[in-house]
NUDO-898761 format. One record per residue (C-alpha): residue in one letter; z, y, x negated. Coordinates in steps of 0.1 Angstrom, whole numbers, padded with zeros to 4 digits, always signed. Example, Ala and Ser with C-alpha at 12.3 -4.5 7.8 and 13.67 -1.06 7.14 Angstrom:
% residues 2
A+0078-0045-0123
S+0071-0011-0137
% end
This chain:
% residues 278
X+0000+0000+0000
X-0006+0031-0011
X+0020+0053-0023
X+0007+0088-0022
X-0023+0104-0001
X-0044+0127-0024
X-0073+0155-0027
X-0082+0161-0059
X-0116+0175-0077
X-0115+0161-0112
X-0138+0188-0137
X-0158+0186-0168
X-0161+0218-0187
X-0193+0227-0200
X-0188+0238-0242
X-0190+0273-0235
X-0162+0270-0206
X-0139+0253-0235
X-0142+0279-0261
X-0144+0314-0238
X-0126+0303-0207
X-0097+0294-0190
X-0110+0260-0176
X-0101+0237-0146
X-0094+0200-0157
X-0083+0188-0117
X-0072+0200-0086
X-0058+0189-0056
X-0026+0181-0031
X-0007+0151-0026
X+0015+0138-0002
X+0038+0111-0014
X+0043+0086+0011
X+0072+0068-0009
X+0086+0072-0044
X+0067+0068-0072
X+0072+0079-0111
X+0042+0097-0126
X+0049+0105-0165
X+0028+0117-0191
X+0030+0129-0227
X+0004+0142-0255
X-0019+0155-0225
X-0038+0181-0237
X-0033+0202-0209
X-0008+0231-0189
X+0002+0221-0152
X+0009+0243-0123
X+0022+0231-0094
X+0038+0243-0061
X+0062+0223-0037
X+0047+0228-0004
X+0079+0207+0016
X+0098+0181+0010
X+0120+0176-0019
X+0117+0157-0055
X+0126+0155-0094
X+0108+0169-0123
X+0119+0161-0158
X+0105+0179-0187
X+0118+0186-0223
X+0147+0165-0218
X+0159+0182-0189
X+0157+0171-0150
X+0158+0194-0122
X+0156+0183-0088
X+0131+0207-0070
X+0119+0215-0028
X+0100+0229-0010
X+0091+0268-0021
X+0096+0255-0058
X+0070+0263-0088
X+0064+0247-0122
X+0040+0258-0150
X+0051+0230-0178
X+0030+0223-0213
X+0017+0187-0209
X+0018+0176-0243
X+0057+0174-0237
X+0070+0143-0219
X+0074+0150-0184
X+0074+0130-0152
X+0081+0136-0115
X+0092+0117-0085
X+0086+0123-0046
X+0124+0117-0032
X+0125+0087-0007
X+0145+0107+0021
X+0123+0139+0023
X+0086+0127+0006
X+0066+0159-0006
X+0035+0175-0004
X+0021+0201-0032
X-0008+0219-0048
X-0016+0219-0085
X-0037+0229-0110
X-0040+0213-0146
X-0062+0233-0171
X-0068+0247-0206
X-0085+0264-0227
X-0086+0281-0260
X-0057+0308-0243
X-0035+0290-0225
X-0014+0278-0255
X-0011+0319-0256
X-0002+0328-0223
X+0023+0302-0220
X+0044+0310-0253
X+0042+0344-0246
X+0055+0337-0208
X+0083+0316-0227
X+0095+0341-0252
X+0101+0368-0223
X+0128+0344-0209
X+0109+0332-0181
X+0116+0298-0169
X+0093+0273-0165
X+0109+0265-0131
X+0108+0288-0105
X+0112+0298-0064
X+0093+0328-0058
X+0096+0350-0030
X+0072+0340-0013
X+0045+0309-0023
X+0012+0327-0006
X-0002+0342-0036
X+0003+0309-0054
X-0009+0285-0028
X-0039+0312-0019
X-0051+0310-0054
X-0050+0275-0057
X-0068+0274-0021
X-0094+0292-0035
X-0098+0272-0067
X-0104+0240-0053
X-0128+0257-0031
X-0148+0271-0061
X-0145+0239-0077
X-0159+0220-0044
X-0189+0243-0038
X-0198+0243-0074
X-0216+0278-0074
X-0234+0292-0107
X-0204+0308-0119
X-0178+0279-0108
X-0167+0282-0144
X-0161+0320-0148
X-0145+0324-0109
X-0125+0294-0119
X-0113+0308-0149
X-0104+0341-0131
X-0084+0324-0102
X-0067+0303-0130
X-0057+0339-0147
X-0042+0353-0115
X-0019+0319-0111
X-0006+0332-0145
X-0005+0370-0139
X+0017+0359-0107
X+0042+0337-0123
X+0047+0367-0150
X+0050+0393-0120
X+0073+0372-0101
X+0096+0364-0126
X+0096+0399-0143
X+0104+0416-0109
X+0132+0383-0101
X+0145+0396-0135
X+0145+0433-0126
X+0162+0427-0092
X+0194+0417-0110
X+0191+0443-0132
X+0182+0476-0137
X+0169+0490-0169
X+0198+0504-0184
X+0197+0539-0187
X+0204+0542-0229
X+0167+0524-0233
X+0153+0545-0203
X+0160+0574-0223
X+0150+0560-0257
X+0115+0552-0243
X+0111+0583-0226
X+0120+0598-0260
X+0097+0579-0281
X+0069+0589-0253
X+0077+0627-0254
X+0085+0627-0294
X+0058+0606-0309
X+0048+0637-0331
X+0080+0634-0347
X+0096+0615-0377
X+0117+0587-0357
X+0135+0560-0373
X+0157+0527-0357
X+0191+0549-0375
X+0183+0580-0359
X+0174+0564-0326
X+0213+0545-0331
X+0228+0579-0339
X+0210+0600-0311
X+0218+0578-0284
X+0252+0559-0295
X+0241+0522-0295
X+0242+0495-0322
X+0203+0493-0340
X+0207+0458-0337
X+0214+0458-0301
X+0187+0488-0294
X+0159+0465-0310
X+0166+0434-0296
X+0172+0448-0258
X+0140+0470-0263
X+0118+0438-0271
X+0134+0423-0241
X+0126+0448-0218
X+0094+0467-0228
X+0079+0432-0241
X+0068+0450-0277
X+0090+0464-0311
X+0102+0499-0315
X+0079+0505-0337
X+0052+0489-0326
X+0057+0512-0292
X+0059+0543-0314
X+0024+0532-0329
X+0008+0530-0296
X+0020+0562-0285
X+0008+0579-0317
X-0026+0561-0316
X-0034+0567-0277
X-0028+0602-0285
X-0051+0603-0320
X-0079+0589-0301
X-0076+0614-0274
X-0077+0640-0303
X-0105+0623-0319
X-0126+0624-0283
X-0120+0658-0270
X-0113+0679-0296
X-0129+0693-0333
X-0100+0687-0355
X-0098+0672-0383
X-0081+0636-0396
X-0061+0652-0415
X-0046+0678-0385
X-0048+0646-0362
X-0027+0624-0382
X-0004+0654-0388
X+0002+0664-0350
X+0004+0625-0341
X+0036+0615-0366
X+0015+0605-0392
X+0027+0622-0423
X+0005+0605-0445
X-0037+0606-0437
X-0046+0573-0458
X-0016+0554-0438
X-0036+0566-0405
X-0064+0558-0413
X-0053+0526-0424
X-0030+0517-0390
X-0060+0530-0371
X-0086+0507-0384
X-0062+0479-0386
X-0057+0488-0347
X-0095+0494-0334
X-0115+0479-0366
X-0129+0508-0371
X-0120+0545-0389
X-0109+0574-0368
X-0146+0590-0381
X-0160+0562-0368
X-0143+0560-0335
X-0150+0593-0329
X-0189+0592-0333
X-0188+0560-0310
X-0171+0575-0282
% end
C-alpha cells in the first residue's frame, strides 16, 4: 500500500541553467497517508518546504524538531536530514529542492544573520503562492521555464530573509545608540571617523558597537562608511566638474591614490573612467 500520495515535476537543467541560474531539481506536494522515514545525506541540493496541515518530525544537523501545519524549512541537503509524517495527524506540504551556482551563497549568508532554518511565518501565502507558481512554470514548460523558475525560486528566498528579519525586528527595536551612529556615519561621511571616536562619542564599548552593527545593518563599520563615501563620489563624478583630487577630499578620502584605489577595487574601474561612462 502506498504510504504517501504525491505531485511532483522532476527537472533537468540545461548547462546554461546550472552555471547562471538558480535551477529547479523537483517540485511537488505530498500527502502522507501513514508514517514513513525519508533521509538523505551528500545531496547536492537546498530544500524548501512548507507544512500545509498536519503535523511531523524533521531532523537535521543532529537536531529534531517536531513541526505543523504553518511550519517552513530551508535546510542544506548535503547534511543528514530526514522527516516523518506523524501517525495521528498525517501531513500535506509543498516543496521545492534546487541549486545552482548561488545558493550555497544565499544560504550561508541567511545563516550568518541568525536566521533559523526552521521557521512559522505570519502567514504561509507568499510561500505557498510561489511554489504554486513554480510548479506551474515547470508543468507548462514555456521558453523561459528556466529564467521564471529561477526568479520564483529567488522570491522563496527574499521571503524567508524578509520574514525572519521583520520576526526579529518585532521583538526588538533597533536600539537607539546604533540609530544614532548610523545616522551619523550617513550625515558625517566627509569626516575623519574611527571605531574609538565612534566608542567615545556615543558611550559604548567598540567591541560591542562592531559586533551589534554587523548584526543589525548586515555590513562592518567600515565597510558602511565606504559606501557612504563612494555613493556620494560617484554622484560628484556624474554631476559635477571637480576634480579627483577635490572629490576624494570632500568625500573623507584624505589621501587621492587610496581613492582611487578603493574606487576601482569597488566598480573595477577609476573614478576618470567612471565618470566618462556614465
Amino acid at each position: 500500500m502506498a504510504k504517501s500520495s504525491s505531485n511532483r515535476i522532476l527537472s533537468t537543467p540545461s548547462a546554461y541553467a546550472r552555471e547562471h541560474y538558480l535551477y529547479v531539481q523537483e517540485v511537488g506536494t505530498l500527502q502522507s497517508l501513514e508514517p514513513h522515514v525519508s533521509k538523505r545525506q551528500n545531496l547536492s541540493s537546498f530544500l524548501f518546504l512548507v507544512v500545509l496541515e498536519g503535523q511531523g518530525t524533521l531532523s537535521y544537523c543532529g537536531n529534531t524538531h517536531r513541526i505543523s501545519s504553518g511550519d517552513c524549512a530551508w535546510i542544506d541537503c548535503t547534511k543528514p536530514y530526514s522527516h516523518e509524517s506523524s501517525a495521528a495527524h498525517p501531513w500535506s506540504l509543498k516543496w521545492v529542492h534546487f541549486n545552482g551556482i548561488e545558493a550555497s551563497y544565499y544560504y550561508e549568508y541567511y545563516l550568518s544573520r541568525e536566521n533559523p532554518y526552521l521557521f512559522h511565518p505570519r502567514s504561509i501565502l507568499p510561500f505557498t503562492d510561489v511554489l504554486d507558481q513554480l510548479y506551474l512554470c515547470q508543468q507548462t514548460k514555456s521558453p523561459l521555464m528556466e529564467l521564471t523558475s529561477s526568479k520564483y525560486i529567488t522570491d522563496i528566498i527574499t521571503s524567508c530573509f524578509t520574514e525572519n528579519e521583520t520576526l526579529k525586528m518585532g521583538e526588538y527595536t533597533i536600539p537607539d545608540k546604533l540609530r544614532q551612529v548610523h545616522e551619523y556615519l550617513s550625515e558625517n561621511y566627509y569626516q575623519k571617523i574611527s571605531l574609538e571616536e565612534l566608542s567615545e562619542r556615543f558611550f559604548i564599548s567598540k567591541y560591542h558597537l562592531s559586533r551589534e552593527y554587523k548584526k543589525i545593518y548586515g555590513t562592518t563599520l567600515g565597510n558602511a562608511l565606504t559606501s557612504q563615501r563612494l555613493s556620494h563620489a560617484k554622484s560628484m563624478l556624474r554631476f559635477s566638474d571637480a576634480s579627483i583630487d577635490t572629490i576624494a577630499l570632500n568625500c573623507g578620502f584624505q589621501d587621492t591614490g587610496y581613492f582611487i584605489k578603493v574606487f576601482k577595487r569597488a566598480e573595477n574601474m577609476t573614478p576618470l573612467q567612471y565618470r566618462k561612462k556614465w
